[in-house]
N, C-alpha and C positions, 0 to 999 in steps of 0.2 A: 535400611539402606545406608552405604556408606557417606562421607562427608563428600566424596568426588562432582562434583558439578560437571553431564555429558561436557564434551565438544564445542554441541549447538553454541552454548552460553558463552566458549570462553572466543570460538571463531568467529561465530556469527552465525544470526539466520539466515535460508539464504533467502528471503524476500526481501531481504533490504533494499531497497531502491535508490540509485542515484542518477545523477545525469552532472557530466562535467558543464565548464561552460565554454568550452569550445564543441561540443556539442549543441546547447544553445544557438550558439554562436552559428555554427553551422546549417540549424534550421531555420532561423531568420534569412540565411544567407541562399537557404534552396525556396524560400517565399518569398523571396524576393526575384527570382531567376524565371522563377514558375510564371509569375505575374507577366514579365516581359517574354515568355515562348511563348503566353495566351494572345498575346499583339501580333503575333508574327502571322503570315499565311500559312495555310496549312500546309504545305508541300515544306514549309522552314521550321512549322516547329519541332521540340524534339519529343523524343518517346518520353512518357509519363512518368514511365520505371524511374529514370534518369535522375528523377526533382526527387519523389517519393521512397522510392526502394532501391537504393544507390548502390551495389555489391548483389540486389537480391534479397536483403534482408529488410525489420522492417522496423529496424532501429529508433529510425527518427522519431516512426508513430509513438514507438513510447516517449519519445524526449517529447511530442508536442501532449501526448495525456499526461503527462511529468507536469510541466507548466500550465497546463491550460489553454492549449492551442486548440480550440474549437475547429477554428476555419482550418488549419492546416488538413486535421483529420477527414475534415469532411469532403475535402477538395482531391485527397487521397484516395476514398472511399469512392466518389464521384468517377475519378479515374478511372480506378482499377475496374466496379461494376456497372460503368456506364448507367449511372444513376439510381440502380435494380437493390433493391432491398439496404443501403447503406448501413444503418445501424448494424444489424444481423452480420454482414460482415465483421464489423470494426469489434463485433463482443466477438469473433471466432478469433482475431490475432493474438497472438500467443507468442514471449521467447521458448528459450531454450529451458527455461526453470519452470514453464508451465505459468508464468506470472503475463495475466490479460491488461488489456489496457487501463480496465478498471482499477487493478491494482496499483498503477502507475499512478493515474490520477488521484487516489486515494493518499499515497505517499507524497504525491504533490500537494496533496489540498483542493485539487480543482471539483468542485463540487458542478460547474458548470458542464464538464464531460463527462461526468458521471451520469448526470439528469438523460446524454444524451448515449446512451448506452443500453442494449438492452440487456446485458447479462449482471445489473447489479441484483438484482430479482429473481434473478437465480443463484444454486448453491458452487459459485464460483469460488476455483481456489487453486491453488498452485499444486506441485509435485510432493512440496511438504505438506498439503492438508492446510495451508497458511487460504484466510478469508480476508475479502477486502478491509473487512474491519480490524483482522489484524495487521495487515500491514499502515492503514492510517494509525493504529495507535501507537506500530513500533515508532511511526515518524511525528509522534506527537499533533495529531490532528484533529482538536476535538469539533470543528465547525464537521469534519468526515465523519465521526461515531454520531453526534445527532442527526446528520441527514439520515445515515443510513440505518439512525432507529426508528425514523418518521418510515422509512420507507420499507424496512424490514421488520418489526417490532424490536423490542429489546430482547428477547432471546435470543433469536439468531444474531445478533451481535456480540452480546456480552457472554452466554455460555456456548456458544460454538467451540471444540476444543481442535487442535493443528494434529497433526498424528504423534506426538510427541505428547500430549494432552494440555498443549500450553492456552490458554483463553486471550483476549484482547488484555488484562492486568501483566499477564506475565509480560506478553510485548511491548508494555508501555514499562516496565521495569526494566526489561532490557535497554531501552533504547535511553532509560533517564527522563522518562517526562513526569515530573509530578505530579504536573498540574494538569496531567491527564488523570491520573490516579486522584488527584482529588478533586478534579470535577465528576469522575463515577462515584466517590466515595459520597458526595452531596449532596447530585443531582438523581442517579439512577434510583431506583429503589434498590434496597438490600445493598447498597453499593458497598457497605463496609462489608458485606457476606460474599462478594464474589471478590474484594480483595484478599481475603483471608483462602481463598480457593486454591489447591495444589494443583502441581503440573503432573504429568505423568508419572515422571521421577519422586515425586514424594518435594520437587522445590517448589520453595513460597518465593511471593517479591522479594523479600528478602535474601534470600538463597541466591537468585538472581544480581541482583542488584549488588550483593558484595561481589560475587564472581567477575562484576562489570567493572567493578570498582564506582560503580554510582554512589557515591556518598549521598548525593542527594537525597537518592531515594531510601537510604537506610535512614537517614536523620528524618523525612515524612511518615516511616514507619514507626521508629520510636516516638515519635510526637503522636500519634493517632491511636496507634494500638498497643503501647508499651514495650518495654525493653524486653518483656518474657518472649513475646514473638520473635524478635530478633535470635533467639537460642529454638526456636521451633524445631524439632530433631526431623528430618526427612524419613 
């Protein structure tokens, strides 16, 4: 293959996750609101929608699995199914990229919403084929890749590939986290054999990582696996 590096690598995944902080901002400010319509009589307070799904949509719920808003979600949940199966609901929401709340939460780190989730136990994953494990690694999460090897084993974590054939290393190259990369490299077993592992395209971390401009992560590779990797031909 040629030297070209897709798209993916130089735009972006689209599982990236973020949440601004006026966003943030804004869900504090609808649990806070929430709290004083539950005081009021019932002929005064307002429709549930209102707090929770503001436009319709179901934004917020990811800003609150983004940070770890337990309660929000679940008062959400409570709302909408008048208490009936909670969980179950909260693993079916979904945006528009196919990315669950789990995914959310994974890119936040909240291992708390996760626990409370029932779709991490399933083979949950976005539009791209992206698994919660990869998006905790594109965002540097390693407290997320150990729960969900406790809970998933280490295969479906570490060799799950995205339809791209990209695994949890190459996302942690993308995003520059080393010390994601070498806490697999130390702790997993074989960790130095699934970082040596190709994407679909024939790219290494490497491949990636200069495309990123992550110096970082090239100067982890030449410390660990030598300068010939770095010249790895795709």
């Amino acid at each position: 293959m040629g030297c070209a590096i897709s798209s993916d690598v130089a735009n972006g995944k689209s599982n990236v996750v973020s949440v601004s902080r006026r966003e943030a901002a804004t869900l504090e400010s609808r649990k806070a609101a929430w709290k004083v319509n539950q005081k009021k009589d019932q002929k005064d307070r307002v429709e549930y929608s209102d707090f929770f799904f503001p436009g319709g949509d179901c934004r917020l719920l990811m800003v609150a699995a983004f940070v770890g808003d337990v309660d929000f979600l679940w008062e959400a949940a409570r709302a909408k199914t008048a208490g009936n199966d909670m969980a179950n609901y909260l693993s079916g929401v979904t945006d528009r990229k196919g990315r669950t709340l789990a995914h959310y939460a994974a890119a936040g780190g909240s291992e708390a919403v996760l626990t409370r989730l029932l779709d991490v136990k399933k083979a949950t994953r976005t539009r791209t084929g992206a698994t919660v494990a990869h998006c905790a690694a594109q965002h540097g999460r390693i407290n997320v890749l150990e729960y969900l090897e406790r809970q998933l084993g280490e295969a479906a974590v570490y060799t799950q590939r995205d339809n791209d054939g990209w695994t949890v290393v190459h996302f942690a190259a993308w995003g520059g986290h080393d010390a994601t990369l070498n806490d697999i490299r130390t702790r997993v077993p074989y960790g130095s054999d699934k970082l040596r592992m190709s994407a679909g395209d024939g790219s290494t971390i490497a491949h990636i990582a200069a495309a990123r401009g992550n110096a970082n992560i090239v100067h982890f590779v030449r410390n660990h696996f030598g300068i010939a990797f770095l010249y790895t031909r795709r």
